[in-house]
C-alpha positions in Angstrom: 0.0 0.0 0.0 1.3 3.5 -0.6 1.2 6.5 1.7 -1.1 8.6 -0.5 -3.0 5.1 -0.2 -2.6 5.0 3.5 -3.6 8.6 3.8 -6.4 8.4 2.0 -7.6 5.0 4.1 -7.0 7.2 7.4 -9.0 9.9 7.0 -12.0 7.7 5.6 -11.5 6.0 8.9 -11.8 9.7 10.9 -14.7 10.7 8.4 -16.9 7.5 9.0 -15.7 7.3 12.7 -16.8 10.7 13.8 -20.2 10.2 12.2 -20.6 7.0 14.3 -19.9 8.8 17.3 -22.5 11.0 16.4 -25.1 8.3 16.1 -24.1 6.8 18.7 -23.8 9.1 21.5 -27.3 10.2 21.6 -27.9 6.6 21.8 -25.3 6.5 24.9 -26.7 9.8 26.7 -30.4 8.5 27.0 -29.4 5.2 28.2 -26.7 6.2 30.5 -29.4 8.6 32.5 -32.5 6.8 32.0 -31.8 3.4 31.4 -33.8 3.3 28.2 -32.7 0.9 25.3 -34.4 3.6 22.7 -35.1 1.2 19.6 -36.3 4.7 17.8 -33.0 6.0 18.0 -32.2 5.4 14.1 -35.7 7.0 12.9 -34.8 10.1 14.2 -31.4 10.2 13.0 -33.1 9.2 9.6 -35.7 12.3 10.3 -32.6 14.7 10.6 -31.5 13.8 7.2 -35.1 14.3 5.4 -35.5 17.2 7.4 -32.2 18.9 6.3 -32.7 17.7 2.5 -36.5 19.3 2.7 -35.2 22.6 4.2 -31.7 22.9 2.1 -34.7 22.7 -0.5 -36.7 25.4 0.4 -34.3 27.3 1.5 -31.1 26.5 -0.6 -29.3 26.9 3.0 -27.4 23.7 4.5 -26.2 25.9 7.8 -30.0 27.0 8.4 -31.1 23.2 8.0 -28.1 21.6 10.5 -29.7 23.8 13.0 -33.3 23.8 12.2 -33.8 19.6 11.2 -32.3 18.8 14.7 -34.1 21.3 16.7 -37.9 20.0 15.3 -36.6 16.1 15.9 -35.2 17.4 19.3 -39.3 18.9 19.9 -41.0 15.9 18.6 -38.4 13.5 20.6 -39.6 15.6 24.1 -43.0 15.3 23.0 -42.4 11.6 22.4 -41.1 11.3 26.0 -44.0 13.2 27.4 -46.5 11.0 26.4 -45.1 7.8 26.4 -41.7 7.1 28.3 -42.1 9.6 31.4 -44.6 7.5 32.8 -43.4 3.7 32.6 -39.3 4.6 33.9 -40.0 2.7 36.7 -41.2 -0.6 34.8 -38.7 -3.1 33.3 -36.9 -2.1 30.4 -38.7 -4.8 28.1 -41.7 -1.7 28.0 -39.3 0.7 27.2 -37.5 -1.3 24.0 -41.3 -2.0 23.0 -42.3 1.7 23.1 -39.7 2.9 21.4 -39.9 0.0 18.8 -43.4 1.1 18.1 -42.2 4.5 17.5 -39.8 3.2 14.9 -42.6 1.8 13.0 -44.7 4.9 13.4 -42.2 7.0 11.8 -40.6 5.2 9.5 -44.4 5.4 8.1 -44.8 8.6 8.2 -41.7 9.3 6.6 -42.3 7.2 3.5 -46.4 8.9 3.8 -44.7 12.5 3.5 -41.2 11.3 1.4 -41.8 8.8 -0.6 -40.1 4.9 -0.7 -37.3 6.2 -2.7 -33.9 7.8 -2.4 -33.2 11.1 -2.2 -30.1 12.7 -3.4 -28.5 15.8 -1.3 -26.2 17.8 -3.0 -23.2 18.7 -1.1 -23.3 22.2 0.1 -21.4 24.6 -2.6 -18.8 26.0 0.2 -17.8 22.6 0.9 -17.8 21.2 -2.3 -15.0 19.8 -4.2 -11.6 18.8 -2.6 -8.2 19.9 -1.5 -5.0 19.1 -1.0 -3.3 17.7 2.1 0.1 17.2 1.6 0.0 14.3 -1.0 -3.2 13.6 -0.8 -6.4 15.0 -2.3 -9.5 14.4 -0.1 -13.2 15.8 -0.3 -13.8 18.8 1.6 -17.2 18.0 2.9 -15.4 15.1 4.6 -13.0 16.8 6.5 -15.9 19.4 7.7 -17.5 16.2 8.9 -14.4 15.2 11.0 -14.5 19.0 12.8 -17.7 19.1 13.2 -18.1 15.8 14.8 -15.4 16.2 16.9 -16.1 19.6 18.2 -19.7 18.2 18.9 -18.5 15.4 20.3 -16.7 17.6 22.7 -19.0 19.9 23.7 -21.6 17.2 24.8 -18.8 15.6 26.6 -18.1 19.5 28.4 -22.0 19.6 28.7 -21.7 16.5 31.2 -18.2 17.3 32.8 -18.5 20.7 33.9 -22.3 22.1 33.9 -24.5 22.3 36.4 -27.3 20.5 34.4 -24.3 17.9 33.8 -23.8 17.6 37.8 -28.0 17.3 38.1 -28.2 14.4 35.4 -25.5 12.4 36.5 -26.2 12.6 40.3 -29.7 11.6 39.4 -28.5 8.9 37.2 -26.5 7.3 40.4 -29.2 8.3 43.1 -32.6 9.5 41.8 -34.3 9.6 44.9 -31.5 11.9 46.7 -31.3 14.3 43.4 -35.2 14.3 44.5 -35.2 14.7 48.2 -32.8 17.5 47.2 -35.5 19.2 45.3 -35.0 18.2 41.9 -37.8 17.4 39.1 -35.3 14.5 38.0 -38.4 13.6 35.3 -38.1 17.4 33.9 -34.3 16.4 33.0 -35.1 12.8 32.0 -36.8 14.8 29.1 -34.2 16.9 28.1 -31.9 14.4 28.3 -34.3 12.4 25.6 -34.5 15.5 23.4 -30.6 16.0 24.0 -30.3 12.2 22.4 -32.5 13.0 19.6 -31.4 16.1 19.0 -27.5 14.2 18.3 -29.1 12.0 16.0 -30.5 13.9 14.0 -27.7 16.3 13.1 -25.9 12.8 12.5 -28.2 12.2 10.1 -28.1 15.7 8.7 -24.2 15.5 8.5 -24.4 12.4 6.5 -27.0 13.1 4.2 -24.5 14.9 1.9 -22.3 11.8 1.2 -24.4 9.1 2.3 -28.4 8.2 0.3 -31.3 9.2 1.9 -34.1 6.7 2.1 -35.9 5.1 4.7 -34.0 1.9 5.0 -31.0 4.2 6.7 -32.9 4.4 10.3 -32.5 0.5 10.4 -28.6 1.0 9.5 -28.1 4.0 12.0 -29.7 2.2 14.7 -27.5 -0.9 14.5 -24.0 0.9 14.0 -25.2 2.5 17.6 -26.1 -0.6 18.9 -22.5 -2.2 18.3 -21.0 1.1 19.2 -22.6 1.6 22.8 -22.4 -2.0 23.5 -18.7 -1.8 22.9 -17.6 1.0 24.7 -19.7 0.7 27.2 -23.7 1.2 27.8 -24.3 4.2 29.4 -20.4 5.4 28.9 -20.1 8.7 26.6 -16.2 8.2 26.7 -16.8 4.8 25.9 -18.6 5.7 22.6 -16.3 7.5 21.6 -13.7 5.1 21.7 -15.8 2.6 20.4 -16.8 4.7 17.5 -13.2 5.0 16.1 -13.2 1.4 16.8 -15.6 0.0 14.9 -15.0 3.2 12.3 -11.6 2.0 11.2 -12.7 -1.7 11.1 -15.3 -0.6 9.2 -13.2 1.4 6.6 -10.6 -1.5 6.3 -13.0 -4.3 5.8 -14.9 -2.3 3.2 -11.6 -1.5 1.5 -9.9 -5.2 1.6 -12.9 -7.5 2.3 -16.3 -6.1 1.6 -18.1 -9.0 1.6 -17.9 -10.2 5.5 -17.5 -6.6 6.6 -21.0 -6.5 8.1 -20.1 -9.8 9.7 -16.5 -8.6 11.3 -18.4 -6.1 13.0 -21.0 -8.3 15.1 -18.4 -10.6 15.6 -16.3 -8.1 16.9 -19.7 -7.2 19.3 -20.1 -10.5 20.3 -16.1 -11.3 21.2 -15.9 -7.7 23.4 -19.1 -8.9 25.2 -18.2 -12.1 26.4 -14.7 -11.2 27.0 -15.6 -8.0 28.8 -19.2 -7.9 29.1 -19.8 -4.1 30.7 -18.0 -2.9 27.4 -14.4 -1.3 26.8 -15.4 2.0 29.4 -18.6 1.1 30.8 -20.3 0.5 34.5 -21.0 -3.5 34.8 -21.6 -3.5 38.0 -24.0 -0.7 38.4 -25.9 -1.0 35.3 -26.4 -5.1 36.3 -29.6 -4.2 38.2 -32.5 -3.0 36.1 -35.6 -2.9 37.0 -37.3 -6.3 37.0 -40.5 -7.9 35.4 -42.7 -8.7 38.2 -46.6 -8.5 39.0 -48.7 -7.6 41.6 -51.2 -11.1 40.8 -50.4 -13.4 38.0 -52.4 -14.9 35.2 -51.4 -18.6 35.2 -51.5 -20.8 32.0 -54.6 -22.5 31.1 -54.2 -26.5 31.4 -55.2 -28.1 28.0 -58.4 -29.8 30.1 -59.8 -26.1 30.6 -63.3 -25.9 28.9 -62.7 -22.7 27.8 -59.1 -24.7 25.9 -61.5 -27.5 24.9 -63.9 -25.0 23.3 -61.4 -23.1 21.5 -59.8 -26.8 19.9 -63.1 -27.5 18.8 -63.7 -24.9 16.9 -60.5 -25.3 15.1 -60.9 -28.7 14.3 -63.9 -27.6 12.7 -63.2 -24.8 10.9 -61.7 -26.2 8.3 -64.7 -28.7 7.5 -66.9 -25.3 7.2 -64.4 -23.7 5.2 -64.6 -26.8 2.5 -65.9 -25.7 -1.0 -65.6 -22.0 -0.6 -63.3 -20.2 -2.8 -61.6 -18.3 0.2 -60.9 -22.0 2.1 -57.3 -22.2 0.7 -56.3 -18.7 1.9 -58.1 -19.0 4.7 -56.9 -22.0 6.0 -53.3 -20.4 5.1 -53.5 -17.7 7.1 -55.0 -19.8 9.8 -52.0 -22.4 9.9 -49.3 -19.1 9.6 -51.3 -17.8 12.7 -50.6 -21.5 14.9 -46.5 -21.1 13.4 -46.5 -17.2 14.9 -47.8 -18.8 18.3 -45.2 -20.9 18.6 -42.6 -18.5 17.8 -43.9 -16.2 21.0 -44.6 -19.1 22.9 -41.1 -19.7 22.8 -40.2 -16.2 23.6 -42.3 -15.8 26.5 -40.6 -19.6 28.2 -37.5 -17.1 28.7 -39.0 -13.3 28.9 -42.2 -14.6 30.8 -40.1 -16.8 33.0 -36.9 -15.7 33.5 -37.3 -11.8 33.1 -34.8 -11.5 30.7 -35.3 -9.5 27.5 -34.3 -11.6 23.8 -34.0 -9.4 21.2 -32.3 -12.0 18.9 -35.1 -15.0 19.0 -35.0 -14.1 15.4 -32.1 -16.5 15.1 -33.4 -19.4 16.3 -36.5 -19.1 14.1 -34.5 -18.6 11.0 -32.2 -21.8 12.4 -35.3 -23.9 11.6 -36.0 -22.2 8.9 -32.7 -22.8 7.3 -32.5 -26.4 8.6 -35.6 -27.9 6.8 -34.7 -25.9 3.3 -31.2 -27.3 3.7 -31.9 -30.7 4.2 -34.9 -30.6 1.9 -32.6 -29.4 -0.8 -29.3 -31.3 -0.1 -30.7 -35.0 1.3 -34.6 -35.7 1.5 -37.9 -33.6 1.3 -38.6 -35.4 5.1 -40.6 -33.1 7.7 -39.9 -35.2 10.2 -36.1 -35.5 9.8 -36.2 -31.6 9.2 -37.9 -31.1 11.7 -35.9 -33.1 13.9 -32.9 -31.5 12.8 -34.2 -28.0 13.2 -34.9 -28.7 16.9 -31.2 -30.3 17.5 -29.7 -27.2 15.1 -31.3 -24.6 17.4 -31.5 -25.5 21.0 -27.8 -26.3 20.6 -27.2 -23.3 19.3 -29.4 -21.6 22.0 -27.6 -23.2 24.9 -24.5 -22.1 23.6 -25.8 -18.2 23.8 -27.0 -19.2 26.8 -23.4 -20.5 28.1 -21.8 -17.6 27.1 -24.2 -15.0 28.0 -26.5 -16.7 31.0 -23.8 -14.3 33.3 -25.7 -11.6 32.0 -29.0 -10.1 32.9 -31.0 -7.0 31.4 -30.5 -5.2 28.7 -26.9 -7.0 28.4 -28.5 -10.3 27.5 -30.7 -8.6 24.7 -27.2 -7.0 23.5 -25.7 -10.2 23.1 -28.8 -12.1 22.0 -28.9 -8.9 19.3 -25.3 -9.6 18.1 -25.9 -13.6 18.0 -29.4 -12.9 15.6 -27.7 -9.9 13.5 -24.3 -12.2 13.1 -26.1 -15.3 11.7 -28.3 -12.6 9.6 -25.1 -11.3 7.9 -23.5 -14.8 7.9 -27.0 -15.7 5.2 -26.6 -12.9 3.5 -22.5 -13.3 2.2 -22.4 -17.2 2.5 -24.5 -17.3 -0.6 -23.3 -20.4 -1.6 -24.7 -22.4 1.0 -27.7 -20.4 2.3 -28.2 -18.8 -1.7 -27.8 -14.8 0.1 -30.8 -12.4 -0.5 -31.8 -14.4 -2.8 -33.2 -17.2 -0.4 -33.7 -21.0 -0.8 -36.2 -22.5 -2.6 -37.3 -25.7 -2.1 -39.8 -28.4 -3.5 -43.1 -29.9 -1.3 -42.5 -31.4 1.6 -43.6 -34.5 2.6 -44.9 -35.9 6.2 -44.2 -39.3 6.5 -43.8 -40.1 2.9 -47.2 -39.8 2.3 -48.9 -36.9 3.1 -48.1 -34.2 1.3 -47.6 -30.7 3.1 -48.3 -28.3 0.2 -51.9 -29.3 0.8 -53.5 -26.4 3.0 -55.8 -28.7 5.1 -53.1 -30.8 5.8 -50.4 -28.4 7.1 -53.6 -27.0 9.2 -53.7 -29.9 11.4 -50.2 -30.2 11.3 -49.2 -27.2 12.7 -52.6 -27.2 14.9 -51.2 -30.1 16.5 -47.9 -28.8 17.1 -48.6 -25.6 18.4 -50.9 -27.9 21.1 -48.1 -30.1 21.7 -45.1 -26.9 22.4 -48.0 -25.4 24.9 -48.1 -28.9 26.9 -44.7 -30.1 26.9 -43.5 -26.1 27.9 -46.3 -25.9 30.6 -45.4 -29.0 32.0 -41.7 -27.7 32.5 -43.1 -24.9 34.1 -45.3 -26.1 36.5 -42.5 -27.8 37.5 -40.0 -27.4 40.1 -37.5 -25.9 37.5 -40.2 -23.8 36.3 -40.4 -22.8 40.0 -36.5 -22.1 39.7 -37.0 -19.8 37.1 -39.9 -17.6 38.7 -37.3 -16.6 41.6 -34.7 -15.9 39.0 -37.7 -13.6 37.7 -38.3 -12.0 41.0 -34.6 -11.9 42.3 -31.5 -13.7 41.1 -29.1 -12.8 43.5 -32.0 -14.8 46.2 -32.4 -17.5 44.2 -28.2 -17.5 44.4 -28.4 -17.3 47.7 -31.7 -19.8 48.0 -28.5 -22.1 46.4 -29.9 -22.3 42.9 -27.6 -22.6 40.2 -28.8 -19.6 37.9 -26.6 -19.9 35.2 -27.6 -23.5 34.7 -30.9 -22.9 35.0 -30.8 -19.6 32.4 -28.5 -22.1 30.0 -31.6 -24.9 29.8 -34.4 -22.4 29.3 -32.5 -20.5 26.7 -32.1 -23.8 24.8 -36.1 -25.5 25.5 -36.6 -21.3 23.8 -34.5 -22.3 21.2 -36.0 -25.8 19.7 -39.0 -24.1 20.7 -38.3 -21.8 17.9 -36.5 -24.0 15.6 -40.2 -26.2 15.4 -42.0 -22.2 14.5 -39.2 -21.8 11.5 -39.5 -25.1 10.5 -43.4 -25.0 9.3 -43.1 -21.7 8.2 -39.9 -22.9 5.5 -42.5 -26.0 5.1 -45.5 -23.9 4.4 -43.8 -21.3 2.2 -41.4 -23.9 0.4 -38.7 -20.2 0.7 -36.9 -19.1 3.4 -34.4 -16.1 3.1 -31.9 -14.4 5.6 -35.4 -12.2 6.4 -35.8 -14.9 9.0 -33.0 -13.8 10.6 -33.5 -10.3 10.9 -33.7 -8.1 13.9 -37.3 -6.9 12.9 -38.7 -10.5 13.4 -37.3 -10.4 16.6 -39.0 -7.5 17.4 -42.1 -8.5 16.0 -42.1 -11.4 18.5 -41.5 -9.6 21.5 -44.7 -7.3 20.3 -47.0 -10.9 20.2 -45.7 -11.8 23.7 -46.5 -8.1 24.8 -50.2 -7.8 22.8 -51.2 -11.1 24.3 -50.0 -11.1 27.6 -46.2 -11.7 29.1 -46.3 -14.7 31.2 -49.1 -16.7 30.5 -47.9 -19.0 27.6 -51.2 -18.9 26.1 -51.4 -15.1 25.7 -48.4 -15.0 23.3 -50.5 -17.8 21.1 -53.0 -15.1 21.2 -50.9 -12.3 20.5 -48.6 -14.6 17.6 -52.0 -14.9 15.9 -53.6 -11.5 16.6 -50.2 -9.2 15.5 -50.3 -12.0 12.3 -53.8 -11.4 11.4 -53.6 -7.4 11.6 -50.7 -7.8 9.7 -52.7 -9.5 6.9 -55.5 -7.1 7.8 -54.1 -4.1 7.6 -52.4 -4.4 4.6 -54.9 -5.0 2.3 -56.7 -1.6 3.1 -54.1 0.5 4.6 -50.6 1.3 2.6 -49.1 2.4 5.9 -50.1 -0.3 8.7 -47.2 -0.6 10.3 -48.2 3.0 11.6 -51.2 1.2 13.1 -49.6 -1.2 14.4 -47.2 1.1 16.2 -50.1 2.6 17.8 -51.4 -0.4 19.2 -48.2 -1.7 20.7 -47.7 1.7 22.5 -51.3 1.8 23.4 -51.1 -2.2 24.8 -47.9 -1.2 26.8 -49.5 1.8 28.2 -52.6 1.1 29.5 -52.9 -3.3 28.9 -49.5 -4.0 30.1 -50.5 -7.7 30.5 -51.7 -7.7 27.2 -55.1 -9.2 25.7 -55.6 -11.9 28.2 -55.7 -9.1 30.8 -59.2 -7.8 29.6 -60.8 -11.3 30.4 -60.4 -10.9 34.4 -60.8 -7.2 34.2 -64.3 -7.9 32.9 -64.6 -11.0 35.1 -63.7 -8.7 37.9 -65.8 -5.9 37.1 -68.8 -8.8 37.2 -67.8 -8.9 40.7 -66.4 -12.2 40.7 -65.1 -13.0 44.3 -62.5 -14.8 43.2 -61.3 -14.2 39.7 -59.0 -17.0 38.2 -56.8 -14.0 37.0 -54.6 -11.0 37.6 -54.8 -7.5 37.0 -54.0 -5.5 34.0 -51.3 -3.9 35.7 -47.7 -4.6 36.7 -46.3 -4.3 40.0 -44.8 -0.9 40.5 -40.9 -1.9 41.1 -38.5 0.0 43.0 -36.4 2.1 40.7 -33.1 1.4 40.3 -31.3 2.9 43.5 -33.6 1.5 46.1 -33.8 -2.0 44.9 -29.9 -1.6 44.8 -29.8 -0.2 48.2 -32.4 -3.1 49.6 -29.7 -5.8 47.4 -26.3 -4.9 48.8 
């Protein structure tokens, strides 16, 4: 390589490392003073840039819209926090990641509603067009004006922090809310500003890029990753951390994209996932303080229904019948589809909820054990035999051992540290799909031909794989409900309530976390399975972050816990999926209305609104709980009671 070559590599690394620390230390600042995982963090960083490219349109000024774009995403971020956050900091931070992730598909809607789908092209500003010289080399101006300007921002948030007096305020209150309180302090009124503060960073990120990078909607789901990896590396909650961590993963970026495009993406979760179990509080970051979130606990449970409940029996009835009524009309086929994708998105949150539900702890990669399954029956359908037993068998084996793994190297962790590492696992077998095209055929997916079910039924038939995946979605409910009713299932309510007592109590946790994560896992693997089966395609889609997401909104709609809520919610979320998207071209915005609305005011989802009703009756002793979640001590007092 030769030193103009060199040169030119370095300050590509600066340029794409100072807008990284730029996404990602909004991302850092809200979670290092409120504890919130904020999911929307790449939609408004993707607002700043549409925002800049409609004023530098109407105004033909670039300086007025850095200022202006991130001010009205700062606004709209404090509104944001107003009306949803302000008032659930106190509950786990499963609500807060499901908030925020029905944000993100509220604006990404509204973006494309007032934008448009396609990509827009911002012209680089005329005073900072063209290039100049330094020393040998000849570099874009623009990009060095991205360097300064990152780093003096970077700096003066870091000053903010360090030497003001609304920097002393937030940081005492992130440490010990209720003495920043008793000392007169509305901590919530800075918990705001601190939100518009994060938002406010990423969208002049976005702004800032928007010159040298394409605007279109698909960049929020980029932005928000690269801030993921960055905070997780340096450090969640660490600013300095970031910043590190954002040259970091900048340079590895810029060398990987230069030498070996093709696993870049990859290099980078790998270099996630090897940071986190090596040195899981991140390069800068506060382990041991940040280990204690706030926990998933209610006041009164709602138990799982036993398969001999009338109410069960009624509901199996009906579908066993349906079908039968459905015979000779022309909407049967569909219908009966939709039906049977409805049972395969029940199992998929019925596996969720065996570790969220039971164990407290937040998955935000379950993605990858349903697109294990997936994978495994279009890869031995392809390769050796068109068996749904064997593939099935195989994508049970394929992903609980690939579960307990992730559990053995993360089942030390708890909070929002597990869903960082269960992130990294999904995203790094997502990009592993995508450049391993040989094998997995990339974007473009596997096809494969009908599968078969005992060499004589043949699943392509709708009616068939309706009773097939009836019965399997009734078989996962029994076989996890009888391992929760169980004494281990017992274990894994006290890890729930309090791990260090169930420590104490002599339980081994890890164990315990290790052998849930992996029942979670085949669990899974069945739910990809019959979806590869019933679609005869699978692509690294299954893999994605998204679906993860979308699973953790079923076990939320229908009610966290219960096992048979997230059935209920799988099939609900599927069906207004299906709903919505005949009538409405934006449903996702409806959709993230109702999972804001649910967390809100339903936090025990669907099921809640039975024994609400039943209670309301005035039933004297209602088989159920309330809709609404005990109110946990916030982080310094249940800290304080711990130690």
């Amino acid at each position: 390589m030769s030193t103009n070559q060199l040169a030119f590599l370095i300050l590509n690394g600066l340029a794409l490392s100072m807008l990284y620390i730029l996404i990602a230390s909004g991302f850092a600042v809200i979670f290092g003073i409120t504890d919130v995982l904020n999911f929307a963090h790449g939609v408004f960083y993707m607002l700043g840039a549409y925002l800049a490219f409609t004023v530098v349109d109407a105004t033909g000024s670039f300086a007025i819209a850095l200022i202006l774009g991130p001010l009205v995403v700062a606004g709209l971020g404090i509104g944001i926090e107003r009306l949803t956050l302000h008032y659930i900091y106190d509950r786990s931070p499963l609500y807060h990641v499901l908030i925020t992730f029905g944000v993100l598909l509220i604006v990404t809607d509204v973006v494309e509603f007032v934008w448009g789908t396609g990509t827009k092209f911002f012209p680089t500003p005329d005073l900072l067009g063209g290039a100049v010289s330094i020393g040998p080399v000849i570099y874009p101006r623009y990009r060095l004006f991205t360097i300064a300007a990152g780093a003096c921002i970077a700096f003066l948030t870091w000053a903010l922090f360090r030497y003001s007096d609304f920097g002393l305020i937030v940081r005492g209150g992130a440490q010990d809310k209720q003495t920043v309180r008793l000392m007169g302090v509305n901590i919530s009124r800075y918990y705001t500003l601190i939100f518009g503060l994060g938002t406010f960073l990423a969208a002049i990120a976005g702004a800032l890029a928007a010159p040298f990078l394409s605007v279109n909607p698909a960049m929020g789901d980029d932005a928000l990753i690269i801030a993921f990896v960055v905070v997780a590396i340096g450090g969640l909650g660490s600013f300095g951390g970031s910043i590190v961590a954002g040259v970091i993963v900048g340079f590895i970026q810029t060398i990987t994209n230069t030498f070996a495009s093709e696993i870049s993406g990859f290099v980078l979760y790998l270099l996630l996932f090897g940071v986190l179990i090596l040195k899981p509080e991140g390069i800068l970051g506060a382990y041991e303080i940040r280990e204690q979130a706030a926990k998933l606990s209610y006041d009164r449970t709602i138990d799982p229904l036993n398969l001999t409940d009338r109410r069960v029996l009624v509901v199996l009835g009906l579908l066993l019948l349906i079908p039968l009524a459905f015979e000779g009309f022309s909407l049967s086929q569909y219908g009966m589809g939709l039906i049977a994708l409805m049972f395969v998105w029940g199992i998929l949150a019925l596996s969720l909820d065996t570790v969220t539900g039971y164990t407290g702890l937040i998955s935000f990669g379950h993605a990858a054990f349903y697109g294990i399954g997936s994978y495994a029956v279009a890869l031995l359908t392809v390769h050796f035999t068109s068996s749904f037993v064997l593939g099935l068998a195989a994508a049970v084996t394929v992903a609980a051992v690939v579960a307990w793994l992730v559990g053995a190297v993360s089942a030390r962790l708890s909070g929002l540290y597990f869903a960082v590492v269960t992130f990294a696992v999904g995203q790094m077998l997502y990009q592993l799909a995508l450049s391993w095209s040989g094998f997995t055929g990339g974007s473009n997916g596997l096809a494969i031909d009908n599968v078969t079910l005992l060499g004589a039924l043949d699943l392509s038939n709708t009616f068939v794989f309706y009773y097939l995946a009836l019965s399997l979605l009734v078989l996962c409910y029994y076989l996890v409900k009888r391992i929760m009713d169980s004494p281990f299932g017992l274990q894994l309510k006290a890890i729930r309530e309090s791990e260090r007592r169930a420590k104490f109590l002599g339980y081994d946790t890890n164990k315990a976390k290790r052998r849930v994560f992996a029942i979670s896992g085949a669990v899974g693997g069945v739910a990809g399975a019959l979806f590869t089966t019933r679609q005869t395609f699978t692509s690294p889609d299954t893999l994605y972050w998204i679906v993860s997401g979308d699973a953790l909104f079923a076990v939320i709609l229908g009610g966290v816990g219960t096992l048979y809520g997230p059935i209920i919610g799988g099939a609900v979320l599927l069906g207004l999926d299906q709903a919505l998207t005949i009538y409405f071209d934006y449903w996702r915005l409806i959709l993230g209305a109702v999972l804001i609305f649910i967390v809100l005011f339903a936090p025990r989802g669907l099921v809640s609104f039975y024994y609400i009703f039943e209670d309301r009756l005035g039933d004297d002793d209602p088989a159920g709980g309330t809709a609404n979640p005990e109110t946990v001590a916030p982080r310094d007092e249940e800290e304080a009671v711990q130690e």
